[in-house]
C-alpha positions in Angstrom: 340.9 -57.9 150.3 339.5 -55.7 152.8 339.5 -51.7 151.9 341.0 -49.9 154.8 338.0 -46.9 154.9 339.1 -45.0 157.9 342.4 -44.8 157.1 341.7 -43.9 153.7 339.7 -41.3 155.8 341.9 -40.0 158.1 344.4 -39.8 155.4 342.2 -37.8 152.9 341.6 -35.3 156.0 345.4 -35.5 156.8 346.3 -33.9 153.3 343.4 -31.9 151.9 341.9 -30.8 155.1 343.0 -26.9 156.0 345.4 -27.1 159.6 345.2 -31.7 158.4 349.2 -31.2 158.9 348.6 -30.2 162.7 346.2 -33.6 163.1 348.6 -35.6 161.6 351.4 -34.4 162.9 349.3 -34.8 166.8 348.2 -38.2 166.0 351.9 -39.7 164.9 353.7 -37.8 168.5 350.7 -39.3 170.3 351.7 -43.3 168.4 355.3 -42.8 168.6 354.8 -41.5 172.6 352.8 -44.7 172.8 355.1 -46.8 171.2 358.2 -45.6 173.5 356.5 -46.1 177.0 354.9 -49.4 175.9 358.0 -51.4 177.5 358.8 -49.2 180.7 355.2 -50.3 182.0 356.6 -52.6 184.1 359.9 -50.5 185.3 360.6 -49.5 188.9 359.9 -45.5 188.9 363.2 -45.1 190.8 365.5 -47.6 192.5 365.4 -48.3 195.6 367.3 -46.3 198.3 369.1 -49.5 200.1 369.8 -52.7 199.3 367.3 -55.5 199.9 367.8 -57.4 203.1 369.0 -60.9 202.5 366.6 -63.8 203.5 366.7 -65.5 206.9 368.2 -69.2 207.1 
C-alpha cells in the first residue's frame, strides 16, 4: 500500500500550522465550489427568450 505523503502533508500543516484552520477551511469551499458547478457545465446560462421555431416540411 501506497503512503499518501502529501496529504499526510497538507494535513500535518492543516492542524499544527498557526492560521492551518484558514487553509483548510480555503481549500474544502474551493472542493465543495468545485464539486457543485461540476454538473451545470453544460447548462444554458438563461433560457431562451422565445420559443424555437418549428422545422420546415
Amino acid at each position: 500500500m501506497r503512503t499518501p505523503w502529501g496529504k499526510l502533508g497538507l494535513a500535518a500543516v492543516i492542524l499544527f500550522a498557526p492560521g492551518g484552520f484558514i487553509l483548510g477551511a480555503t481549500l474544502a469551499a474551493n472542493h465543495y465550489r468545485k464539486r457543485a458547478t461540476a454538473g451545470r457545465d453544460d447548462l444554458p446560462e438563461s433560457p431562451p427568450s422565445e420559443p424555437p421555431e418549428p422545422p420546415v416540411a
